[in-house]
Residue, then its C-alpha position, 0 to 999 in steps of 0.5 A: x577276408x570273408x573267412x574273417x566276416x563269416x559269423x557276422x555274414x551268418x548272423x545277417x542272413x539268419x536275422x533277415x530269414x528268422x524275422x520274417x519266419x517270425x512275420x509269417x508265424x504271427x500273422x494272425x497275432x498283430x501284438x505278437x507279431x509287432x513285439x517280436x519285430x520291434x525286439x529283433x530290430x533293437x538287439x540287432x542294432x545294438x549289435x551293429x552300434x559293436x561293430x561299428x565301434x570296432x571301425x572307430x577303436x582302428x580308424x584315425x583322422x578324418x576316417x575315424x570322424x566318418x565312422x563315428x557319425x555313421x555310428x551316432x546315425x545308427x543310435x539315432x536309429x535306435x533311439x527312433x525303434x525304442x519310441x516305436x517299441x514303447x508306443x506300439x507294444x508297451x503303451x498299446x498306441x498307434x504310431x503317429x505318422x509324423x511323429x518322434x519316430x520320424x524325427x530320428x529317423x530323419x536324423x539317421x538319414x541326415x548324419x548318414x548324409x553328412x558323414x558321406x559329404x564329410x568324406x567326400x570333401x576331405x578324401x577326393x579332389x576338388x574338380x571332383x567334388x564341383x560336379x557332384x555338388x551339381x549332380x546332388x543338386x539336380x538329382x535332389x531337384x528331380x526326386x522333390x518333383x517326383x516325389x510332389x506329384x506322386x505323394x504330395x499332390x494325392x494327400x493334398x487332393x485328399x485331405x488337409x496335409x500340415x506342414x510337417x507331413x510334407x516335410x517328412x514326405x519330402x525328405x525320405x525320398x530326398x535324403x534317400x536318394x542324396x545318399x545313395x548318390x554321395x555312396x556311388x560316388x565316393x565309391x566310384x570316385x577318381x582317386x579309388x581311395x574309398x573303392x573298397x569292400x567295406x564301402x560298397x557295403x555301406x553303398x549296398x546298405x543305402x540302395x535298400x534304404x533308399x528302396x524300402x522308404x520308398x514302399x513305406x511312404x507308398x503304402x503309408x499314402x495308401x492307408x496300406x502300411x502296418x507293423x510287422x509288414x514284410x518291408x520292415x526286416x529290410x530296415x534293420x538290414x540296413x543297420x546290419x550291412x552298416x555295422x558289417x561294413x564298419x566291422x569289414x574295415x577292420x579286417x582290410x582298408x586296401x583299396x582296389x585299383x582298376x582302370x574300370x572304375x573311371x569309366x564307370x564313373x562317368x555313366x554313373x555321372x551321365x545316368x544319374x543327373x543328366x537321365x533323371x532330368x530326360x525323364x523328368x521333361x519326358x513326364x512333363x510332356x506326357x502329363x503335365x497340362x500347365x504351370x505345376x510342381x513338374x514344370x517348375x522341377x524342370x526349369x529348376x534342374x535345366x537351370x542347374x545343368x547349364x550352371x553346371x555345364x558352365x562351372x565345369x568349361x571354366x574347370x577344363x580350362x583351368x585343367x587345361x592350362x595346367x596341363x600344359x604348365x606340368x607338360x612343360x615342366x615334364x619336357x625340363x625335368x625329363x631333359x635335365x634327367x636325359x642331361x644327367x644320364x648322358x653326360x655323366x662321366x661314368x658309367x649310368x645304366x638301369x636293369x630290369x628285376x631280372x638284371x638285364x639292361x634297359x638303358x645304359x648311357x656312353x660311358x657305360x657302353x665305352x667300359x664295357x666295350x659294346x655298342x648300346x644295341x648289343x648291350x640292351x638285353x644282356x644280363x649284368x652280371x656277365x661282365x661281372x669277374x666270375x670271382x666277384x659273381x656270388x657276392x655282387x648277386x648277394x647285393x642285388x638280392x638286397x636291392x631287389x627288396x628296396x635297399x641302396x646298396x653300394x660295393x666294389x667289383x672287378x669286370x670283364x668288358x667285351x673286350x677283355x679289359x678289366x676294371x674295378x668299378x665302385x657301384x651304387x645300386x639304387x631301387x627304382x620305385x614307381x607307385x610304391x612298386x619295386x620295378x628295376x635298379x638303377x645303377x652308376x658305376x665309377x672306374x676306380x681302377x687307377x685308384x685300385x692299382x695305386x692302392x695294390x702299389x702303395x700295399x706291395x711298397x707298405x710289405x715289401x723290400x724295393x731293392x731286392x723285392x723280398x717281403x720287408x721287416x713290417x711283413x716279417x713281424x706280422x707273419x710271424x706273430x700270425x703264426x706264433x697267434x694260430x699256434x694255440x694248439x701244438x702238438x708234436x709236429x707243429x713248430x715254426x723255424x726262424x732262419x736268421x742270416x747275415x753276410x759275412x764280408x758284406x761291409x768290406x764289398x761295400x767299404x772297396x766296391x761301393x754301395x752300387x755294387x753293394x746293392x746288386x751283391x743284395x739283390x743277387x743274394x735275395x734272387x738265390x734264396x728266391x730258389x729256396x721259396x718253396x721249402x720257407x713259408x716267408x723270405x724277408x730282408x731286415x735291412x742291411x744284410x740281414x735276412x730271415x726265413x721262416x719255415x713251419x712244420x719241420x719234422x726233425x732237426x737233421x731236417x733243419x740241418x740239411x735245409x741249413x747245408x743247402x742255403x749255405x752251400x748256394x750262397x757260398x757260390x761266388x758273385x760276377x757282378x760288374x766284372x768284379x768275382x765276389x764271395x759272400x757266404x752267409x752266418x745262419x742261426x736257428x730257432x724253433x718255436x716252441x722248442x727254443x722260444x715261446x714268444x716272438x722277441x725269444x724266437x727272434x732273440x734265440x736266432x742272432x744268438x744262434x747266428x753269432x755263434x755260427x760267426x765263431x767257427x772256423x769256416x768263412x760261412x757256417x750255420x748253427x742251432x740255437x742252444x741255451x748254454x749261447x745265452x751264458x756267453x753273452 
């Protein structure tokens, strides 16, 4: 931040020393001097009206409204220094006191003071503003006594005073000190909206105006006060911190929190009204002699702090009873949420930003099978099933930036059982400042079990456990897809079986002896798992096998032998002895067959040619003069 308001920090320590290295050079030329100084006091306003400006072109609202009446405060300044300028140097006059100078220089000092109450009223609260209206009040009461006895009184005494220079010689100080009152507040205030780098410009800016009108109107009483006076440069700073600090506000508009401020606050509140009334009883003990302008400014500002006093017990009762109304009404929510998180039915817990539980309730300490004592501490992803681990800390990583994310996991509990859990994490945000998740996680395990049933009974044959038609097709046009690439030992092999004599077991025996005679079959090519990529059943008694990477046909042969062989063995199944051998045809993708339907086809061609041999069961690879005998 003060990287991007070095020059403009320069530029101001460089006008205050060449202006008064200007003072000291001329001293003995008074024109030179005077001409000089008017002209650095109005190239550098005018260079404090640009960053000004700047405030304004980035500001919105009521903020933009504050700055553009500090602004037309400055260009009254500036109007006020041109009349000075063309009177002193150009037209060789002397500066009427009071004259057009003054009455912008009033202006200044009254839209500064306006654009001041214009914040205060639209950026802090109300049972902050009702207190300062009476600390404005009686500060002002104070520097109007102050200022009736040590300015107004000596010029009346002296001379024929009109009413417009004690008008002037009261507003000065007045003015002065309501600004500098409204600056340390809206700078101090309980809301801390305005406690930023920039204000504390503007309220710097305001205590050195708020000083050097108060040696300008002291010399002026005197007869000492003189153009090109070492006060004079103070003016034009005043300008600059103004237009720095609008300049400031482009840069940053954070404000600064810090529980200081309250307590500072609260002397600034006892300091300012309540020691500027001590001291004023104080004077008058010590020098007031009868009814004056000093006993009339005490009766004045004890009247007000004791409506003061009254307006702010009326206020803390009404703080009081609402006090008690948002206690009673934290005491529901707080219950209603104690409601909520205990007796939900499932699983509701809270994680610091390291993961570790700060609360859980009792159906997250049942499913996880420890007591809440154990449980507080621990780190989440513990009980996280260590297959789902990097995926669940990928969620947090999401949530941990301000994101609700909701996931399923497996979980380990204390116990050992584990469960599927659907998990909704949700950030938990206080003062716009991400300070834990919170959780709920719903038991979905049945759900899970159900959905894993559903998929095996979706893929799979119940009565002899075999994948099922559905999984055969999928798999093999799987397989058939991936191979975009063959080469020379990449294929795939389809067994297609049947078995011979199976409508006559079913036709004598039964279709119970039928369906144990099935699974028997699919229980021995269980055997042969290993040497198949998928063993299905088509239905009836047609199964299919399916191999990859064959190296050789006499590989094919030998496979073929085997599974025959097995299957030609006889079946004991309820006491009856049953033979069953199978007719087995071969086809290879992409020797034989280049689509599924081709491969499939080119297998019950091979099959049905196996049928035709002389042996009850036998096995055949598919050629292409098959397909000219049917």
């Amino acid at each position: 931040m003060i990287k991007q308001i070095r020059f403009p920090l320069f530029l101001t320590f460089f006008y205050l020393f060449a202006y008064y290295v200007w003072i000291v050079s001329w001293k003995n030329h008074s024109y030179i001097q005077a001409f000089g100084g008017n002209l650095f006091s109005i190239v550098v306003i005018g260079i404090s009206l640009i960053w000004l400006y700047t405030a304004i072109r980035i500001s919105s609202g009521a903020d933009q409204i504050f700055w553009i009446i500090l602004t037309c405060a400055s260009g009254c300044y500036l109007i006020g220094e041109i009349i000075w300028f063309m009177t002193e140097s150009v037209l060789l006059r002397d500066i009427p006191s009071p004259g057009w100078t003054d009455v912008f220089y009033l202006f200044q000092v009254t839209l500064i003071l306006s654009a001041l109450l214009y914040k205060i009223f639209n950026q802090t609260k109300k049972q902050e503003r009702i207190p300062f209206l009476f600390d404005l009040s009686i500060v002002i009461v104070v520097a109007a006594t102050f200022s009736w006895h040590f300015l107004i009184t000596p010029l009346l005494s002296s001379r024929d005073i009109s009413m417009n220079e004690l008008i002037v010689s009261l507003a000065y100080p007045v003015g002065d000190l309501g600004m500098l009152l409204a600056a340390v507040f809206l700078f101090y205030s309980v809301t801390k909206k305005n406690q930023t780098l920039s204000m504390l410009l503007v309220f710097i800016a305001l205590f050195i105006q708020a000083v050097s009108d108060s040696i300008y109107l002291y010399l002026i009483s005197i007869g000492s006060y003189f153009s090109g006076s070492l006060i004079d440069p103070l003016f034009i700073v005043v300008m600059l911190l103004l237009g720095l600090s609008g300049l400031l506000h482009t840069s940053s508009s954070a404000a600064v929190q810090s529980e200081m401020i309250v307590a500072r606050m609260n002397l600034v509140q006892i300091v300012m009204p309540y020691g500027g009334v001590l001291v004023l009883f104080l004077f008058m003990g010590l020098h007031s002699t009868g009814f004056d302008s000093v006993t009339i400014g005490s009766g004045i500002s004890i009247g007000l702090v004791i409506i003061r006093q009254i307006v702010m017990i009326v206020e803390n009762q009404r703080l009081v009873k609402l006090y008690v109304h948002k206690t009673q009404e934290l005491e529901i929510s707080e219950e209603r949420y104690k409601s909520l998180f205990e007796y939900h039915p499932d699983a509701v817990y809270s994680t610091d930003l390291n993961g570790r539980f700060e609360s859980a309730n009792n159906a997250c300490n049942t499913l996880l099978g420890v007591t809440n004592e154990t449980l507080i501490g621990e780190h989440s992803l513990l009980y996280v099933d260590d297959r789902d681990r990097d995926r669940v800390t990928s969620e947090l990583k999401q949530v941990f930036v301000g994101h609700p994310r909701s996931y399923e996991t497996r979980i380990i509990a204390h116990n050992g059982r584990d469960a599927y859990l659907n998990i909704t994490n949700i950030p938990i945000v206080v003062r716009n400042k991400l300070v834990g998740i919170f959780g709920i996680g719903k038991d979905i395990t049945i759900n899970k079990q159900n959905e894993q049933k559903v998929h095996y009974l979706a893929y799979h044959d119940t009565l002899t456990g075999l994948n099922n038609r559905i999984a055969f097709e999928e798999k093999l046009h799987e397989l058939i897809d991936n191979q975009t690439h063959i080469s020379s030992d990449q294929n795939i092999s389809l067994f297609f079986m049947d078995l011979n004599q199976f409508k006559r077991v079913n036709d004598s025996l039964g279709h119970d002896i039928g369906d144990q005679l099935l699974a028997a079959v699919a229980h021995r090519l269980h055997e042969f798992s290993g040497n198949f990529t998928m063993i299905a059943r088509q239905g009836g008694d047609e199964f299919t096998l399916v191999a990859e990477n064959i190296a050789s046909d006499s590989t094919l042969h030998e496979l073929a032998g085997r599974i025959i062989s097995r299957l030609e063995e006889p079946y004991s199944i309820s006491g009856n002895i049953i033979h069953c051998p199978p007719s087995v045809g071969i086809s290879s993708f992409p020797k034989d067959a280049h689509s599924f339907r081709d491969l499939i086809k080119h297998a019950d061609l091979a099959m049905y040619e196996a049928k035709k041999k002389p042996t009850n069961g036998d096995y055949c690879l598919y050629e292409p003069s098959q397909e000219m005998e049917y």
